[in-house]
C-alpha positions as CSV (number, residue, x, y, z in Angstrom):
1,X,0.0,0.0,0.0
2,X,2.8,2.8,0.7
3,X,4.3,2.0,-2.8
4,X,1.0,2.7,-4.6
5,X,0.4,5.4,-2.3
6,X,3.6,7.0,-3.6
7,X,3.1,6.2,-7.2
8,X,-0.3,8.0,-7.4
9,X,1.6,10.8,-6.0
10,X,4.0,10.9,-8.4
11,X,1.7,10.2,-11.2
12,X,-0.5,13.3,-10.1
13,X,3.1,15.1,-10.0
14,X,4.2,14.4,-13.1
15,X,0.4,15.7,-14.9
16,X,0.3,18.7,-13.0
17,X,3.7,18.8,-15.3
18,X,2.0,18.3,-18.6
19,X,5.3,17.5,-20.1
20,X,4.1,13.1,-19.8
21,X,0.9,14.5,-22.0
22,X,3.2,16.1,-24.5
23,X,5.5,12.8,-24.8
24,X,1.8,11.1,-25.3
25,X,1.4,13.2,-28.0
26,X,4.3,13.2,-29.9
27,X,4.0,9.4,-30.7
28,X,0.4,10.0,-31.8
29,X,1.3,12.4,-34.3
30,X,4.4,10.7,-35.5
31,X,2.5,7.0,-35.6
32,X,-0.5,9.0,-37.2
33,X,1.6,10.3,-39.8
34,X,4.0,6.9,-40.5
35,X,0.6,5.4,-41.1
36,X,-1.0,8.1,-43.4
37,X,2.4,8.2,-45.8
38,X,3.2,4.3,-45.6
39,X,-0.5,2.3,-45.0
40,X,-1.8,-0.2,-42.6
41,X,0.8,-2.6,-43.6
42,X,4.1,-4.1,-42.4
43,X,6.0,-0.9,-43.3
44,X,3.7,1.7,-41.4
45,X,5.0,-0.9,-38.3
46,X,8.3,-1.3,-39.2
47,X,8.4,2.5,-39.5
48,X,6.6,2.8,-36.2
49,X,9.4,0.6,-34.4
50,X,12.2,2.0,-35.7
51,X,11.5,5.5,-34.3
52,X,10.3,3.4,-31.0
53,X,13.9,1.7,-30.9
54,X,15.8,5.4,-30.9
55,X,13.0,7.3,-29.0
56,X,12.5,5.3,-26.4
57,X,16.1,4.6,-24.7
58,X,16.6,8.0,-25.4
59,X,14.0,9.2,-23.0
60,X,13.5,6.3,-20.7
61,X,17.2,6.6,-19.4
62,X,17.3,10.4,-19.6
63,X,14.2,10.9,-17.8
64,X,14.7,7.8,-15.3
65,X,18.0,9.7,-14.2
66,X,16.8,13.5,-14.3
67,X,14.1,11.9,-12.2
68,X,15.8,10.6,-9.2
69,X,18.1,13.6,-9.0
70,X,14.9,15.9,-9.0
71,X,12.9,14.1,-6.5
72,X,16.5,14.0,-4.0
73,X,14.9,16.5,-1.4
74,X,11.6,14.3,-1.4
75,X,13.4,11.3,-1.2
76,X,15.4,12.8,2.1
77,X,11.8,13.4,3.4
78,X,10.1,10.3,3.0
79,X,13.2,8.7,4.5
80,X,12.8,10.4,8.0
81,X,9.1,8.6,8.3
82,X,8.4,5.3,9.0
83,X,8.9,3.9,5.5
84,X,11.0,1.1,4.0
85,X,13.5,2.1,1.5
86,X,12.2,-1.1,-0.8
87,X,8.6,0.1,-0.6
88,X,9.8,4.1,-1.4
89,X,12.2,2.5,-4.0
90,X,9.2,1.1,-6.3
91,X,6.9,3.8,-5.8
92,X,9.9,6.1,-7.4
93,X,10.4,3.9,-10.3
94,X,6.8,3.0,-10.6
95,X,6.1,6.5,-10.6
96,X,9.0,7.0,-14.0
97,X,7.4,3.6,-15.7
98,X,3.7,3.7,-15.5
99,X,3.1,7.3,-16.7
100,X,6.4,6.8,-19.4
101,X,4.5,3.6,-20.4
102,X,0.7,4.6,-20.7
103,X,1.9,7.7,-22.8
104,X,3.5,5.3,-25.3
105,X,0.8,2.6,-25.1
106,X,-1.9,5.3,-25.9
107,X,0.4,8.0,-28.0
108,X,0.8,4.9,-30.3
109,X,-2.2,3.0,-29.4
110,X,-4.6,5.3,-30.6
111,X,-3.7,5.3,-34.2
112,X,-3.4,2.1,-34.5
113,X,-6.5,1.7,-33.5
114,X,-8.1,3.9,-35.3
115,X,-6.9,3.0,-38.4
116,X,-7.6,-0.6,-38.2
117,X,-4.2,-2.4,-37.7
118,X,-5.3,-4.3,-34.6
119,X,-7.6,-6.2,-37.5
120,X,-5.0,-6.2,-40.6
121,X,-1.8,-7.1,-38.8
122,X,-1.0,-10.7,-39.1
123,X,0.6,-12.7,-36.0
124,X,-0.3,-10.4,-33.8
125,X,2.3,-7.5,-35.7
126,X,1.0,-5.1,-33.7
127,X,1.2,-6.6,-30.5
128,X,4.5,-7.2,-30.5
129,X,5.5,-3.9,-31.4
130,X,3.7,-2.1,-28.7
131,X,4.8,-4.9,-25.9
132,X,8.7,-4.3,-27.5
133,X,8.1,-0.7,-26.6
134,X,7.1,-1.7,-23.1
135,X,10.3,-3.8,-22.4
136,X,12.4,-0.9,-23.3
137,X,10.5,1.2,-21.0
138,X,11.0,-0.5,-18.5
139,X,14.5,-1.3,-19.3
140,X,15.8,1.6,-20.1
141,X,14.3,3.8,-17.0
142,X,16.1,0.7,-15.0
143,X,19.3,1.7,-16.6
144,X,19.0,5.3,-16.0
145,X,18.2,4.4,-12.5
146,X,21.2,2.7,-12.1
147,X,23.3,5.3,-13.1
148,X,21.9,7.9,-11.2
149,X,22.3,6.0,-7.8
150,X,26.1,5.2,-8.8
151,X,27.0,8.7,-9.5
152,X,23.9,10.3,-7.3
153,X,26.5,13.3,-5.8
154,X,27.4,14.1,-9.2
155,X,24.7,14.9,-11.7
156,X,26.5,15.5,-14.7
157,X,28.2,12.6,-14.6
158,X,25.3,10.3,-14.1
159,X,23.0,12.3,-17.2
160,X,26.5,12.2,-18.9
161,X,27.0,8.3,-18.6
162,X,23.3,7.9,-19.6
163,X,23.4,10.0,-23.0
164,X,26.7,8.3,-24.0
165,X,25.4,5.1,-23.0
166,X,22.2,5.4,-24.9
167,X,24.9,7.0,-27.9
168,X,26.9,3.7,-27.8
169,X,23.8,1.3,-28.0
170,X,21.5,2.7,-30.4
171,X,24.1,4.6,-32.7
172,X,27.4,3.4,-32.6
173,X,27.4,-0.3,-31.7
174,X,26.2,-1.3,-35.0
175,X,29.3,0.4,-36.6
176,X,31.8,-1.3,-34.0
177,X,30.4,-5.0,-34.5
178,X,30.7,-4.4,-38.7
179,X,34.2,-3.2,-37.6
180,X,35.3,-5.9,-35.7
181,X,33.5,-8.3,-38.7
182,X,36.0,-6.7,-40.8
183,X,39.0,-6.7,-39.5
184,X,38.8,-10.1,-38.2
185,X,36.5,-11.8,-41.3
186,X,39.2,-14.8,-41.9
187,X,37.9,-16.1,-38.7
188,X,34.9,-17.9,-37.6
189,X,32.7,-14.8,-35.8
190,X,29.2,-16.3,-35.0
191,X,29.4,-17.6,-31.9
192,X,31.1,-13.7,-30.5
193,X,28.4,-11.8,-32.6
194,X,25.4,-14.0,-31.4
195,X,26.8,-12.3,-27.9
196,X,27.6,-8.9,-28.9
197,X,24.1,-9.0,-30.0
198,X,22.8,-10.1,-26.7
199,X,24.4,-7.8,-25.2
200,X,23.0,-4.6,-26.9
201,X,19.2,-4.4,-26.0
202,X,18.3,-2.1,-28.8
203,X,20.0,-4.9,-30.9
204,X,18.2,-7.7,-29.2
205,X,14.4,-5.5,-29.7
206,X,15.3,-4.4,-33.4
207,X,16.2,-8.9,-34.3
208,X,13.0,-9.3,-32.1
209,X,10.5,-7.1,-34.8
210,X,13.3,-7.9,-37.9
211,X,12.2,-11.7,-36.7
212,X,8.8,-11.0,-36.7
213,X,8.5,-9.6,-39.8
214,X,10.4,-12.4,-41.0
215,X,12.4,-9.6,-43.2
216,X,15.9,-11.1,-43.8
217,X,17.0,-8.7,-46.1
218,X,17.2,-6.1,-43.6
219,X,18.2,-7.8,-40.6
220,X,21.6,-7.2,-41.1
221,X,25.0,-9.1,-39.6
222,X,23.9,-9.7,-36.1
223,X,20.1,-10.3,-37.0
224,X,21.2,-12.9,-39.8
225,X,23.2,-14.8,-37.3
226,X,20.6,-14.5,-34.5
227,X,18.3,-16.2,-37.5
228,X,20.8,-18.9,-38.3
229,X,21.4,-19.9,-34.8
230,X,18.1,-20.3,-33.2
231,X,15.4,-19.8,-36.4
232,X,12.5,-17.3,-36.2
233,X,10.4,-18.9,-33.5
234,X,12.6,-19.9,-31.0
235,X,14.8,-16.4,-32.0
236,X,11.8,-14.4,-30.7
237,X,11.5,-16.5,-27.5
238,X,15.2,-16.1,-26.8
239,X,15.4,-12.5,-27.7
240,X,12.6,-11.7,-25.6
241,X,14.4,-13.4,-22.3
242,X,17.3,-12.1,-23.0
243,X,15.6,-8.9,-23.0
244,X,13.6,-9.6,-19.6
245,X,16.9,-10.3,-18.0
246,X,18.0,-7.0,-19.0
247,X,15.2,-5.7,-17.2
248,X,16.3,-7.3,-13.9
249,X,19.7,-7.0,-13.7
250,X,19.8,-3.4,-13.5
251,X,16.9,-3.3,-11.5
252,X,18.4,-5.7,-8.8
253,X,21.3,-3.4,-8.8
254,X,19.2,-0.3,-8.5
255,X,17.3,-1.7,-5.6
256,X,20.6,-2.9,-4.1
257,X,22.4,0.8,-4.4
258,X,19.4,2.4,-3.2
259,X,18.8,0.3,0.1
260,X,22.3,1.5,0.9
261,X,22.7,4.6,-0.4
262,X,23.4,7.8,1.9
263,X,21.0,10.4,1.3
């Protein structure tokens, strides 16, 4: 009861901010328009998800950070009542995720919707997409969490790490794997790019809609040995654990910093 009691607090917080509502609204008008200029039809999606897999990160970690260095002086003040730091932990992140998440689901939601995808997407398309942008949610305001409570007495540093780190993972590490591919192409490279793979988790979501789609053209180096090794079906189940456990790692560690952090 004290976590949700601090979530709806935060979650009345962050509307009296508006700026959740304007994050809402920013994917509507972006999926509106993706859908408008390329159909109902796997590209409209595909569209959709790539600007989900750099979006999303982006603000996830950002805001999970800024977040817990804004809320520092609350923080100090719930601690000197009778509350548990594991209770006043997940009301804190639950208050990032839940508003972060419903403004995706329903920014995104909506024109599906109302265009008729839920009916003309095959395999459940569109399901996956928006449950993809949940994970990274998630994920991602777990990362930024992370880094905020290692480097919680310097701010800069911990928005810094999080910006470079969402840099590296959804810009760069492409380019480093095709580098490494070429300077070492005379040996046998599947086995260490089947982990490099697994260890991006933008890599890991954009093999997990590439697998979906079933579109092997555009799948790229890493995405064509994810194929070769597991196969489509069992590719999307692995992907998606893999994925999961990057949701708890760095929210075990969170929690961990956090129960014995000095405020």
């Amino acid at each position: 009861m004290k976590t949700v009691t601090i979530l709806k607090y935060q979650w009345k917080d962050l509307l009296r901010g508006k700026w959740i509502i304007g994050y809402g609204l920013i994917y509507l008008l972006l999926s509106d328009a993706l859908i408008r200029f390329g159909g109902t039809g796997p590209k409209a999606l595909l569209s959709i998800a790539n600007v989900m897999l750099l979006f999303i990160p982006l603000v996830s970690m950002i805001y999970g950070a800024l977040y817990l260095y804004q809320s520092r002086e609350f923080v100090e003040l719930l601690l000197a009542q009778p509350l548990d730091r594991k209770s006043l932990f997940w009301g804190l992140f639950g208050g990032v995720t839940v508003p972060l998440t419903f403004s995706f689901l329903i920014g995104t939601g909506l024109p599906l919707a109302y265009n008729g995808m839920f009916l003309v997407s095959e395999n459940g398309s569109t399901i996956i997409i928006l449950t993809i942008g949940l994970i990274l949610t998630v994920l991602f305001a777990s990362l930024g969490f992370m880094l905020a409570l290692k480097f919680f007495d310097d701010k800069i540093k911990g928005l810094g790490f999080a910006l470079v780190s969402w840099l590296l993972l959804a810009v760069l590490y492409d380019g480093i794997v095709m580098m490494i591919v070429y300077l070492l192409g005379n040996y046998p490279l599947e086995k260490p790019v089947l982990a490099l793979s697994i260890l991006n988790p933008i890599d890991l979501a954009r093999i997990l809609v590439l697998l979906k789609f079933d579109i092997s053209a555009l799948m790229g180096y890493t995405g064509a040995v994810f194929n070769q090794f597991f196969g489509s079906s069992i590719g999307i189940l692995v992907s998606v654990g893999c994925l999961l456990l990057w949701i708890f790692i760095p929210l075990w560690r969170s929690a961990k910093l956090f129960s014995k952090k000095d405020f």
